[in-house]
C-alpha positions as CSV (number, residue, x, y, z in Angstrom):
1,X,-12.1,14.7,5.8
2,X,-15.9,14.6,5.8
3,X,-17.5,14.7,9.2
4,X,-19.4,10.9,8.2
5,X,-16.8,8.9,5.8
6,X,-19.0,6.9,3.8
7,X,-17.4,4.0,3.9
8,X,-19.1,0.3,3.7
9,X,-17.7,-2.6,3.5
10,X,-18.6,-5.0,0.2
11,X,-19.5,-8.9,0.4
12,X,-16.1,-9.8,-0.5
13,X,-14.4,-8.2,2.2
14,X,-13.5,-5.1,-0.1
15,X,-13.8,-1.4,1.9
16,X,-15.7,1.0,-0.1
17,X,-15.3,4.9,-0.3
18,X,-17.6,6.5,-2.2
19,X,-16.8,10.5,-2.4
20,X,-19.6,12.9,-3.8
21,X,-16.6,15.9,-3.8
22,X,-13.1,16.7,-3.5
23,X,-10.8,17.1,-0.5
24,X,-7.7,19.4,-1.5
25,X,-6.2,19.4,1.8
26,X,-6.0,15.6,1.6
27,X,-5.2,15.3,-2.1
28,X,-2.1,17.5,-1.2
29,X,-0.6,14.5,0.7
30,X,-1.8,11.9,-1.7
31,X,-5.4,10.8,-0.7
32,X,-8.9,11.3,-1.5
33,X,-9.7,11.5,1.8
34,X,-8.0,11.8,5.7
35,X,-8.6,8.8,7.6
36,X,-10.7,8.7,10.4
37,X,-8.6,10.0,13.5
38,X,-11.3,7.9,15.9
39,X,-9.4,4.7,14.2
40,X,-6.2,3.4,15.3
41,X,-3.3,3.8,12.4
42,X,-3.0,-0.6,11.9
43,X,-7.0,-0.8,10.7
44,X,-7.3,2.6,9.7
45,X,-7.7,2.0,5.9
46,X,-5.6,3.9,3.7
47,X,-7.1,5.7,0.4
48,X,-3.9,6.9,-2.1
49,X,-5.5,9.2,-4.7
50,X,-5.1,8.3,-8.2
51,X,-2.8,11.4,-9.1
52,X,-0.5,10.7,-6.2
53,X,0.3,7.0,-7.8
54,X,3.3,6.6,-9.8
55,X,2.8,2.8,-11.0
56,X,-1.2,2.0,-12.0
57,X,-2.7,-0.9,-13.7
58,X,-5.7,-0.2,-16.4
59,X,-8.0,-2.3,-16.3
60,X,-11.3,-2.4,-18.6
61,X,-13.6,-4.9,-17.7
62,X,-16.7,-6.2,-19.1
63,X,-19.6,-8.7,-18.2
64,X,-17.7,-12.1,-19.5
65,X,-20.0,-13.3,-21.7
66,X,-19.1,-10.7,-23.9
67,X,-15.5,-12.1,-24.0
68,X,-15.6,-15.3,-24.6
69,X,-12.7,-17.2,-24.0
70,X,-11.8,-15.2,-20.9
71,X,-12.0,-16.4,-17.7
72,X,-14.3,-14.2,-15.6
73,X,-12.4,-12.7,-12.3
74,X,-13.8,-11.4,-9.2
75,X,-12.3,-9.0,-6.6
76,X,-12.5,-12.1,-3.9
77,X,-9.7,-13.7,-6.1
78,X,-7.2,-11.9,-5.1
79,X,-5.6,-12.9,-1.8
80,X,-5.0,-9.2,-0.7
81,X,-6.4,-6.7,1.7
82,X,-8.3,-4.5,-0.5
83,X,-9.7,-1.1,-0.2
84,X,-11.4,1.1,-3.0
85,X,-12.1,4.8,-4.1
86,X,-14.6,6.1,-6.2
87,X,-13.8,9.7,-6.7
88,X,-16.1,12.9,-8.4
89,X,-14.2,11.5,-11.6
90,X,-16.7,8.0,-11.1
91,X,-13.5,5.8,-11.8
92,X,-13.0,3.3,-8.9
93,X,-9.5,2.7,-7.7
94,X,-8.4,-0.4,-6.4
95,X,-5.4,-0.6,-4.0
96,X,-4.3,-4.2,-2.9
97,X,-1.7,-5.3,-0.1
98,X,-0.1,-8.3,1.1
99,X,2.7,-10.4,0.9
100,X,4.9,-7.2,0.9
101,X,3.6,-6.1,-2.2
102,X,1.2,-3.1,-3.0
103,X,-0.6,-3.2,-6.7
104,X,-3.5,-0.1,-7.5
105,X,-5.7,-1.2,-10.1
106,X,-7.8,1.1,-12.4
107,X,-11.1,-0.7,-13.4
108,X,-13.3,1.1,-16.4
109,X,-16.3,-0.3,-15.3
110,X,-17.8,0.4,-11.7
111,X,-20.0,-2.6,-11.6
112,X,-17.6,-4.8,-11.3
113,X,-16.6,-4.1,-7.6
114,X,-19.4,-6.5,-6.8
115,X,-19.8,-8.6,-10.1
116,X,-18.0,-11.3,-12.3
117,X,-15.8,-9.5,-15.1
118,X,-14.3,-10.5,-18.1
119,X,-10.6,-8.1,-18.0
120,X,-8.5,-6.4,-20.8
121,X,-5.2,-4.9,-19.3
122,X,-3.9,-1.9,-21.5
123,X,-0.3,-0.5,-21.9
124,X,0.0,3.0,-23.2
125,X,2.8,2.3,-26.1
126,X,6.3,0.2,-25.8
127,X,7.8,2.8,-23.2
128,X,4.9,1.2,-20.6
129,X,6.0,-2.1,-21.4
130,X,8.3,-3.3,-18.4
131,X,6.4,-1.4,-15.7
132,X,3.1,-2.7,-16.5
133,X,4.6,-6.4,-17.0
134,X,5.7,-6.1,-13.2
135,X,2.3,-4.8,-12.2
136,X,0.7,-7.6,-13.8
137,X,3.3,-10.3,-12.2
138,X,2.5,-9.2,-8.6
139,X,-1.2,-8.9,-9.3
140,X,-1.3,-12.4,-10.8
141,X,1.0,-13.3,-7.0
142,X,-1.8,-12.3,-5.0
143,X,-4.1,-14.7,-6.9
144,X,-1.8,-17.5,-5.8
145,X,-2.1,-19.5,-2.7
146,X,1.3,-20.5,-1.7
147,X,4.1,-18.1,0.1
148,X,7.4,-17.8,-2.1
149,X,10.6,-16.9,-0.8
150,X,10.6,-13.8,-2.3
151,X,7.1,-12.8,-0.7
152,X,9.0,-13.7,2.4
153,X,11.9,-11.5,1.9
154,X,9.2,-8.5,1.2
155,X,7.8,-9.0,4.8
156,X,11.2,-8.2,5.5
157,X,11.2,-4.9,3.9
158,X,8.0,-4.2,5.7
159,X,10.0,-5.1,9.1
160,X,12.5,-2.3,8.7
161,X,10.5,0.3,7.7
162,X,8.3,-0.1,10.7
163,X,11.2,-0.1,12.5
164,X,12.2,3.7,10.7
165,X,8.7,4.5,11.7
166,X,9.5,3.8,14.9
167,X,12.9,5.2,15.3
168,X,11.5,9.0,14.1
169,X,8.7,9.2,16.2
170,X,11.7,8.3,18.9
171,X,14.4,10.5,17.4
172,X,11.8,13.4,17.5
173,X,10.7,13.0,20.7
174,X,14.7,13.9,21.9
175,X,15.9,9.9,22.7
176,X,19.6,9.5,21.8
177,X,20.6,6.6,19.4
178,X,21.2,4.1,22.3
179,X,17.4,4.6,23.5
180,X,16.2,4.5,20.4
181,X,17.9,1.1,19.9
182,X,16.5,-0.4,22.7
183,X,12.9,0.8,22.1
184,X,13.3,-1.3,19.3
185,X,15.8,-4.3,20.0
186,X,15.3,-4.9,23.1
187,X,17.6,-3.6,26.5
188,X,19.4,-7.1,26.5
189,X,20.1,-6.9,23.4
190,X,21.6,-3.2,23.3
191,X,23.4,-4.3,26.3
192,X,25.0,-7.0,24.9
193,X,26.1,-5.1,21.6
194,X,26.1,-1.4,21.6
195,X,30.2,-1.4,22.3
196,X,30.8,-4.3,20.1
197,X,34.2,-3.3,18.2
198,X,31.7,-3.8,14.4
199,X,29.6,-0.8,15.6
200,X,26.7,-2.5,13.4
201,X,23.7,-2.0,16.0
202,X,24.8,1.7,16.2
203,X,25.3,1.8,12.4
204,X,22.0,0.2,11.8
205,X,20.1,2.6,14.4
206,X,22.1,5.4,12.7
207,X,20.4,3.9,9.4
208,X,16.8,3.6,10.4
209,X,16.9,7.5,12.1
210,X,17.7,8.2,8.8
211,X,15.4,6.3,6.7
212,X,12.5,7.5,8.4
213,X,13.8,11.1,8.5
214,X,13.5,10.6,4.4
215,X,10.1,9.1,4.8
216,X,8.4,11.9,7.0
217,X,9.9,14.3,4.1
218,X,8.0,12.6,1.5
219,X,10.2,9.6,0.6
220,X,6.4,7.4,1.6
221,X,5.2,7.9,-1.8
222,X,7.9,6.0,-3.5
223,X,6.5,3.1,-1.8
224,X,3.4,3.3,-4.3
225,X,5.8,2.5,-7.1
């Protein structure tokens, strides 16, 4: 990582890195850049490198009043917590998260991290179709105000795989399943069903062991999908 990230912190809340050069050893895991070790992992931000992103939406932007009949957008419209890259490439990446979803956005036009823009999404042929249509759906979600039921089920998702987190740092520390299971469910709760005749909290710490097993080995990429 560089000794100084130079990261700032735009008027809408967006963070800002802004790299002058590469970083191979952090490209090789997916990011432009390491984060910085003197911030704790929940506010550390998090900068996925373009190459590493399976799912991207393109984005070309220009000032609106040369597309009329567009509405302009801002960054501050989306409800999301936002960080940006700005690689040697001068193509600034947006990656937005909230709600359980996670949307990277490609914008052709660097001035509009701070500006009104008028926006023209591209697709690159038919194939690209049904994957960018998604994109589009959950970027147009984080513009919305209101909770659904399905953004409610996705902070769901997020629950159990911070609970897989969990559960490998505990499995490779040398903690059987039982103390694994009350690290994360409580002892009262072990207690009460460990030796229940459905086996399910045993099952379901079995399950999480597992699940972030498949995540340390690289399986945390196919959440950028």
């Amino acid at each position: 990582m560089p000794r100084h990230q130079p990261l700032i912190t735009l008027n809408d809340g967006t963070r800002l890195l802004r790299l002058r050069r590469r970083f191979p050893r952090a490209e090789q895991w997916g990011l432009y850049a390491f984060a910085d070790p003197s911030i704790v992992a929940r506010q550390a931000p998090v900068f996925w490198h373009m190459a590493s992103l399976r799912q991207v939406v393109r984005l070309r932007a220009a000032p609106p009043k040369h597309r009329q009949g567009l509405a302009p957008l801002t960054l501050s419209r989306f409800n999301a917590d936002r960080v940006a890259a700005i690689g040697v490439d001068n193509i600034p990446l947006v990656l937005m998260k909230g709600r359980g979803a996670f949307v990277a956005v490609e914008i052709h036009d660097i001035a509009v991290l701070t500006q009104p823009f008028a926006s023209v999404f591209e697709i690159n042929g038919l194939a690209d179709l049904n994957a960018q249509t998604e994109l589009l759906k959950r970027l147009h979600r984080f513009t919305e105000q209101a909770a659904t039921a399905a953004n409610r089920q996705a902070l769901t998702v997020d629950e159990r795989l911070h609970h897989a987190l969990i559960a490998l740092d505990e499995s490779m520390a040398g903690k059987t399943y039982r103390q694994i299971a009350i690290t994360i469910f409580g002892e009262k709760k072990v207690a009460e069903e460990w030796q229940g005749p459905s086996q399910f909290l045993k099952d379901r710490t079995r399950r999480l062991v597992a699940k972030g097993t498949e995540l340390m080995k690289g399986g945390y990429r196919d959440l950028l999908a």
